[in-house]
N, C-alpha and C positions, 0 to 999 in steps of 0.2 A: 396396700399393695394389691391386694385382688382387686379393691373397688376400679383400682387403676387398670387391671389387667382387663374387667369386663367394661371399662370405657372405652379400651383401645380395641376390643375387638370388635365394639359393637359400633366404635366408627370406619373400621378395616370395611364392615361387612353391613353395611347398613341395608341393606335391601334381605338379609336373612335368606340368602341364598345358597344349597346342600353347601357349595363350594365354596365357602367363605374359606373353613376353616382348612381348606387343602391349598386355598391362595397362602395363607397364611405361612402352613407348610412350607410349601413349595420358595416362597421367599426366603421361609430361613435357610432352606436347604442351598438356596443361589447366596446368600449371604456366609454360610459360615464356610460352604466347601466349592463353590464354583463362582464366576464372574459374571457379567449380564453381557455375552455375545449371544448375538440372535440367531446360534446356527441351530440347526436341528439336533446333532449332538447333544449342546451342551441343552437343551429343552427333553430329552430323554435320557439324562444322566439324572436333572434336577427331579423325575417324577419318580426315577428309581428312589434318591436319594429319600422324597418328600414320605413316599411309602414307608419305606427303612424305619422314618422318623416315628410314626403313626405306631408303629409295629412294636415300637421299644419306649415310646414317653408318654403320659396324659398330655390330654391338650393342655392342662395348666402347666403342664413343664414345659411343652412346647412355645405356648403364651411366654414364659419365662426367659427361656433360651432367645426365642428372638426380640425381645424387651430390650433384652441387654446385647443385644449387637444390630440393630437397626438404628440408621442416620435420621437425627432427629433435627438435624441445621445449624449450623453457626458454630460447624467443627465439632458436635456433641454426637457422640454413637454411646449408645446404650442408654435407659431412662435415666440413670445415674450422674451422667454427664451432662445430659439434658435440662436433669433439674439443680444443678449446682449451678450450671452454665447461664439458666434463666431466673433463678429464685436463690440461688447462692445458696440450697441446704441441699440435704441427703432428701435423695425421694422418697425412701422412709416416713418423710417428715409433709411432704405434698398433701395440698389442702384439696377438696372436689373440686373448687374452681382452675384450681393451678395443673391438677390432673387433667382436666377434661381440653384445656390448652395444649398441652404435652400430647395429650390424645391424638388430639385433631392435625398437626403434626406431622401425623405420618404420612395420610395421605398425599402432602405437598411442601415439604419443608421448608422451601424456599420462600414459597408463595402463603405461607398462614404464619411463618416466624415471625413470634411478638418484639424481635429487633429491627425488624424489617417492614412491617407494617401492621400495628396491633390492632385497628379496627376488623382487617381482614383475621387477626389469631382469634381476636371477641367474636365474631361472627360465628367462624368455625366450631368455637368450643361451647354456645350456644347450641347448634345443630348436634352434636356428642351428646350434650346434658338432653336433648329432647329425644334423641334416637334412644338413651340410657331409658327415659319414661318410657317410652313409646314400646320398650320388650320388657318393661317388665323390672329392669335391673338399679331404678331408681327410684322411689318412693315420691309420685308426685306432689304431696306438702313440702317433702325436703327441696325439688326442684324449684320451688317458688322462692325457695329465699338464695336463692347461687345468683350471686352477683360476680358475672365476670369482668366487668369492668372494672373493679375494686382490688382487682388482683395488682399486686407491686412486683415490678421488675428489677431483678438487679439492674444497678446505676453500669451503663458502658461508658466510658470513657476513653476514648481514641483507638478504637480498635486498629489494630495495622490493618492496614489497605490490600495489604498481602492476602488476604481472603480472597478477592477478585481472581488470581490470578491460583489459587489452590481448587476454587469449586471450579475452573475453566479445564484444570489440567488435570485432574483424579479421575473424573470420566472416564481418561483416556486409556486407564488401569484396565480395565474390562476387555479393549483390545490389542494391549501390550502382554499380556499377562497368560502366562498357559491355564489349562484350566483344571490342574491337578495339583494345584500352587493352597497348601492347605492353613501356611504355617504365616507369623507376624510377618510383615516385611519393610523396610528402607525402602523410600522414594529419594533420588538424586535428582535436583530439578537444577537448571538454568538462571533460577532469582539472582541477581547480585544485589542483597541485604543493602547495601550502602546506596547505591541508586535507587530501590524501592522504595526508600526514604526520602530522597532528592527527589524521586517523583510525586510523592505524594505530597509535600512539600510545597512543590512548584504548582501545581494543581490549584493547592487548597488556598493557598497563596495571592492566587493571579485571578482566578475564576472570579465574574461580576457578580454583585449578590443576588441572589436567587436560580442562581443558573447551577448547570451542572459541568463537569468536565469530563476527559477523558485523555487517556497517554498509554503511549504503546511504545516500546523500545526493544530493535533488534540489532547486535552484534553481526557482521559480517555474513557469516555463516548459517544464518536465522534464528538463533539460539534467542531467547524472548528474557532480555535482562532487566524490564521494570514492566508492569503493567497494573493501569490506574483504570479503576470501572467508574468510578463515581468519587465524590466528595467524600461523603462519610459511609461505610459499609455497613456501619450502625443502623444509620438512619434509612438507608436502600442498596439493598445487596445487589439490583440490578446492574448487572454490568455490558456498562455503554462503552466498553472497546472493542468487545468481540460480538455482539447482541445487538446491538441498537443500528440504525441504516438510517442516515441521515445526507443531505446533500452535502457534497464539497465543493460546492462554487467554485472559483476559478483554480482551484489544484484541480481540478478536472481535466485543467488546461496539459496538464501535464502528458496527458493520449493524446491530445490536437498534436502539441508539436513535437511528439514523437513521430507522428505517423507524417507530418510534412517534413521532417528533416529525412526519413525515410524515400520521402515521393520524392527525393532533390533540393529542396531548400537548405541552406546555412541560416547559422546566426547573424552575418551581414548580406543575408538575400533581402532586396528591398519591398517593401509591403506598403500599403495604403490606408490611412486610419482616416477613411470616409463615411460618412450614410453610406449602411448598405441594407437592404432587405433581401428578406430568402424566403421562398415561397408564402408571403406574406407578413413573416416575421423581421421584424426592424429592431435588432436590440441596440442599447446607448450606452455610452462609457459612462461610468459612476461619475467620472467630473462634468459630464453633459459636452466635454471639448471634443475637437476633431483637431489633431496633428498633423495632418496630411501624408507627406511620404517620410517613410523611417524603416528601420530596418527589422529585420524577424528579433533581434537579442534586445532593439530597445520596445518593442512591441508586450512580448513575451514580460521583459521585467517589470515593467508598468501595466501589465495585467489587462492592454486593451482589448475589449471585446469585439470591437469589428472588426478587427485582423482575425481575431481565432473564427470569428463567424465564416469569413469572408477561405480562413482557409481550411475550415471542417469541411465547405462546401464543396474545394477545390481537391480536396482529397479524398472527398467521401465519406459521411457521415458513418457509413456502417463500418467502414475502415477504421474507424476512430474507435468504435464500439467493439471490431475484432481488435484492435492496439489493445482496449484495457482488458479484454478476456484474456490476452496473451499475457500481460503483467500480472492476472492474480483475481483482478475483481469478479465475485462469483454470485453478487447481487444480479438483479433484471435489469436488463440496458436498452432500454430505444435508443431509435434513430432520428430521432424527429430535431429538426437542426435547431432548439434551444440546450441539447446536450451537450454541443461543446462549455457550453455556461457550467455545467454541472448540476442540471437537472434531475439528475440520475440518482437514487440514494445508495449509500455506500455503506460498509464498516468500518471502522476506524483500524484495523489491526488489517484488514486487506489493501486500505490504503498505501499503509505503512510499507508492506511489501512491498508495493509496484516502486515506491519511491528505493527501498532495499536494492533491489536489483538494478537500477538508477547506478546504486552507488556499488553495485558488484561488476560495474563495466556492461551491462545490459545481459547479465548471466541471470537466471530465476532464482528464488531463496523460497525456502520451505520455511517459515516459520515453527518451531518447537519449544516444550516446554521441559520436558523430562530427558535428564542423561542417563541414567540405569536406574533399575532398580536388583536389589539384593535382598535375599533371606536377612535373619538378625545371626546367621552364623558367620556372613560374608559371600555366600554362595550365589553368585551374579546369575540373576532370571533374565534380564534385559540391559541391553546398550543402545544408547541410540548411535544407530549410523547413517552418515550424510546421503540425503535427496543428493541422486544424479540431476545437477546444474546444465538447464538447455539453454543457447544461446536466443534470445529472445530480438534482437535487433544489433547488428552487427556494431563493431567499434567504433565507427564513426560517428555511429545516431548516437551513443552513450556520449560520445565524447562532447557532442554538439546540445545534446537535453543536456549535459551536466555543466557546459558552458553559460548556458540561460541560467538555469536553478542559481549559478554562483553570483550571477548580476545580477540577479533577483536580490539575496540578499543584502549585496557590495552594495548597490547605488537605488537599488527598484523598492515595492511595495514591501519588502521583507527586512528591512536593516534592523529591527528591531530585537533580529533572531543572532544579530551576529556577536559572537562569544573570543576574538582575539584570535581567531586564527581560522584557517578557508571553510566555511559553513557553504551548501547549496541546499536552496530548498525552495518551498514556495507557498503563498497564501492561498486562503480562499471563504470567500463570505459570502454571504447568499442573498437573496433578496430579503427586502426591509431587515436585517440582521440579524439575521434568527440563527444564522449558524457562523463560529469564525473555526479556521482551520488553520495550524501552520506546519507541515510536512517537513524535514530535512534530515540532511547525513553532515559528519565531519569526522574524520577518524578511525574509520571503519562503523560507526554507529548511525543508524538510523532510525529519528523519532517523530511518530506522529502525534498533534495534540488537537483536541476538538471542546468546543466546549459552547452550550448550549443551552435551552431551555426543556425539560424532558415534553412540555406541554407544546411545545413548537410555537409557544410564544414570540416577538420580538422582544430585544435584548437591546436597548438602547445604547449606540457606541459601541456594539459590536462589531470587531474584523477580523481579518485574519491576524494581518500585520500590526495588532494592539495587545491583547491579552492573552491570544494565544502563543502567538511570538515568544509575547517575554513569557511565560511559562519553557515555553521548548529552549530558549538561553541558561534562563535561569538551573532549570537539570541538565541539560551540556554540559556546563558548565565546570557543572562536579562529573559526571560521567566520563568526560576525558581526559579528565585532570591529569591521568597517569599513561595516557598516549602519546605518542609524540603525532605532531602536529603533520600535517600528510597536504601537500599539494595536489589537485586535479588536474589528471589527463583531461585536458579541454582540446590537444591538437588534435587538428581532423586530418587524418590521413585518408584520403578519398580514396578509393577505387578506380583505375585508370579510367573506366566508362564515365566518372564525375568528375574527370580533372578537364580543364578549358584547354585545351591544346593553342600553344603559342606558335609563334613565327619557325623556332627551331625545332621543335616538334613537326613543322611539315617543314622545311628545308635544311634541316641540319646546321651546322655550323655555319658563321655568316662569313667564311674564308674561302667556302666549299661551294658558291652559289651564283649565279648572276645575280645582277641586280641593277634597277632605274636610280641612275645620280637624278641629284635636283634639275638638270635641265631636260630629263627623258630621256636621257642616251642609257644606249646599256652598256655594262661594265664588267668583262670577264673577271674571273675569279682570278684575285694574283695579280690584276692590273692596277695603278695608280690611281688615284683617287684624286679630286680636286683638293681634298681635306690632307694631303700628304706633302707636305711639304712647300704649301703656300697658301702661308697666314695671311688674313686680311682679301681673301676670294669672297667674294659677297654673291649672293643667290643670283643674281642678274648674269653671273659670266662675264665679271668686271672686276679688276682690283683696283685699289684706291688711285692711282696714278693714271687708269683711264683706259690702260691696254688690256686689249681681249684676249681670250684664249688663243688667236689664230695670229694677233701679235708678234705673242711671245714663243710660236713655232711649233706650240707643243700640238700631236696629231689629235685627232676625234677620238672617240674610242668605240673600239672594230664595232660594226654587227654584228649582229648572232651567228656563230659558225652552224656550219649544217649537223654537228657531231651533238653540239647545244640542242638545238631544235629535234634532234631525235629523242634525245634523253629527257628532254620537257613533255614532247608530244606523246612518248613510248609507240613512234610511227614511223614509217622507214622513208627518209625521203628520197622522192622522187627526182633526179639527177638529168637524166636524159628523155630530151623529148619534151623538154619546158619551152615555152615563151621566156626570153631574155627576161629577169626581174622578176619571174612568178615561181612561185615554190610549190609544189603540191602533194602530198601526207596519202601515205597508205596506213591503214587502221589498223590492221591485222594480217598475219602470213594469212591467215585462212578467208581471206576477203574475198569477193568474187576477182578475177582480173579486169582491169581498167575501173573498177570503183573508185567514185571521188574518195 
């Protein structure tokens, strides 16, 4: 146990600096009585504290105290955890080689964990056993014979995937958490245990071999109810849902046509699937085809690229780029017009948002992890309460993006995702197939899945709409199981400025109006009609038996009364002092006099 104490401080402090041991300090003093907020406060509470410490323990007690309460990875705090957790015995029982691992440890827990990657933990505990020679604290014959590659790991077997989502969300303790919080505490988190399962599941499941995957699933309100970092957490604790930035190929599409149903476009506005180039950029639709004329909802479902080209151009690329800052993405976005492709690299859990709020009626969602936290008396330190929801693109855009998303899966590149009852959502694959993506909501749930090569290899047969898909069905699947099944607002209730104003719209009722019959005449309002009460009048001004209208006695119908012509013109007409036949219009009282 000492040997152990002078590994770990001689890997803390390896440069033998006066301040090693007041880092040391200073840590345990943020670990047992304060959190890690960067304010100034709590930086001059910790040095009070670190002093206090110095004042009242040897450093080997001090070495002790924080042994046993510093994070050593993989859910293990204190060495005792640590070495059960890694070696399956009491550390009591820790060998120099198994020590000098555990050692190395602290510096990076993450990044030297021998379940996560043991050539980086060999490495490190290597550098330990030579900084040990190097002061003195290990007897260089005995160094010669430490083999730390000979070191046995306990055997992991399936660790829940739940890890991903507990080293994402405990951080966040530091700034939820007051800083006079001394005692054990309860985390209440957001997991639903049973889709965490389904997710992990569906992942592990569907993913091509040698690739990696990734799932992200948020509840209405952002509450974060499954999230998948990776395949095995065993094998890489890296987690590629919240960490990783990878393109989204055409779910990228998902800001194009937000931001044109914004500028005035519908889902049956007509578009053109031509050659088109843009500032010397020519992109091609995956089938190498051109459709010709079709409309924005079968464009969008079939995922063609030179409509969204054609209409990032027309609405502005950087518009496209303000659309996804407005939904959430908080990666670096150019403008350069291969973005609407999905050029851009993303997170997977920011994706997921922008598609969230998709399905919130174009309201924002704050993604979350934690619902309170409590003392172990019950004594509630924290609640979480709801991000104020800003309207991000008014009802209609929602309605009109969530019309596309829903043909996307119904008929377009996406059917693979559909699960028995209304799914929207939409694919995305990248070039040569290095990335597939399939984004969607049903139910109040929306899940994003990504799944990829970590080395940005190609992934032969990779899409969106193939293995990503069926992963995102496959957890739906159980995820809604106990919802009832929910139909999409797809009508577009337009704003009068975007409705087409018809006939009655500028003349009102068609009883209340002049109007040209088929022969040119005009036709007071209230007067008979040729269509009133004689069948068989044919366009010419002929009935079948040969007689004309002047025939059969009935009169012309009148001209335009002068009362008419006022109320058409909004002019006052002019009455006396005309030429026989000629009529002539004043514009305005305030016209000059005798103005034409």
């Amino acid at each position: 146990m000492l040997g152990l104490g002078r590994a770990v401080y001689n890997a803390f402090s390896e440069d033998r600096q006066v301040s090693a041991t007041s880092t040391i300090t200073q840590q345990l003093a943020r670990n047992v009585f304060l959190n890690s907020n960067r304010t100034l406060g709590r930086k001059i509470n910790e040095a009070v504290l670190a002093m206090a410490l110095e004042w009242n323990f040897s450093k080997e007690q001090i070495l002790e105290l924080y042994l046993n309460k510093v994070y050593f990875g993989g859910g293990a705090y204190g060495i005792d955890s640590a070495s059960r957790r890694f070696f399956s015995h009491s550390a009591r029982e820790l060998s120099l080689e198994e020590a000098a691992i555990i050692a190395g440890l602290v510096k990076a827990p993450s990044r030297y964990s021998p379940t996560a990657d043991i050539d980086a933990a060999v490495s490190r505990a290597n550098v330990v056993v030579g900084q040990m020679v190097r002061y003195g604290d290990l007897d260089p014959s005995l160094a010669r014979n430490v083999d730390i590659s000979a070191v046995r790991l306990r055997e992991q077997v399936g660790q829940n995937s739940v890890r991903y989502f507990t080293d994402w969300v405990l951080p966040q303790l530091d700034f939820l958490l007051p800083n006079d919080v001394f005692e054990p505490i309860e985390v209440w988190t957001t997991i639903d245990v049973g889709m965490q399962s389904a997710a992990t599941a569906a992942v592990q499941n569907n993913v091509p071999e040698g690739s990696e995957g990734a799932l992200v699933s948020l509840d209405r309100d952002g509450a974060i109810l499954a999230m998948v970092g990776g395949t095995d957490y065993v094998t890489s604790n890296y987690n590629r849902a919240t960490t990783s930035v990878r393109q989204p190929g055409s779910a990228w599409k998902l800001f194009v046509y937000l931001t044109a149903l914004e500028a005035g476009y519908t889902p049956s506005s007509p578009v053109k699937d031509v050659p088109v180039t843009i500032d010397g950029w020519s992109p091609r639709n995956s089938n190498g085809r051109y459709s010709g004329e079709i409309d924005v909802r079968t464009a969008f479902a079939y995922s063609v690229n030179t409509v969204a080209a054609q209409l990032g151009n027309e609405v502005g690329f950087s518009n496209v780029a303000n659309m996804a800052r407005r939904f959430g993405i908080t990666t670096p976005i150019t403008s350069y017009p291969s973005m609407v492709l999905g050029s851009n690299e993303v997170r997977v859990i920011d994706m997921t948002r922008a598609f969230a709020a998709v399905s919130a009626r174009g309201r924002s969602i704050e993604p979350y992890g934690i619902l309170r936290i409590t003392t172990a008396d019950g004594d509630e330190l924290y609640r979480h309460s709801q991000a104020r929801a800003y309207t991000l693109v008014p009802d209609y855009v929602a309605a009109g993006i969530t019309d596309l998303l829903q043909t996307a899966v119904n008929t377009g590149t996406g059917r693979a995702a559909q699960i028995g009852r209304p799914v929207a959502g939409k694919t995305g694959t990248t070039s040569d197939n290095k990335d597939g993506w399939f984004l969607g909501f049903s139910s109040g749930i929306t899940t994003g899945v990504w799944m990829g090569r970590d080395d940005n290899a190609r992934v032969p047969g990779m899409s969106g709409g193939a293995a990503p898909a069926r992963a995102f069905a496959a957890y739906m699947r159980y995820a809604v199981k106990d919802r009832p099944a929910e139909e999409f607002d797809t009508e577009l209730q337009l704003p009068d400025w975007r409705l087409e104003p018809d006939d009655e719209f500028y003349y009102g009722d068609p009883g209340e109006y002049f109007y040209i019959d088929e022969q040119g005449n005009l036709v007071e309002p209230g007067a008979p009609s040729f269509d009133d009460g004689f069948e068989g009048f044919d366009v010419e001004g002929e009935f079948p038996d040969g007689r004309s209208v002047e025939d059969m006695g009935l009169p012309p119908p009148p001209a335009a009364s002068d009362d008419f012509l006022e109320q058409a013109t909004g002019g006052e007409v002019r009455r006396e002092g005309s030429a026989p036949g000629i009529v002539t219009f004043r514009r305005g009282a305030d016209q000059a006099a005798g103005a034409p």
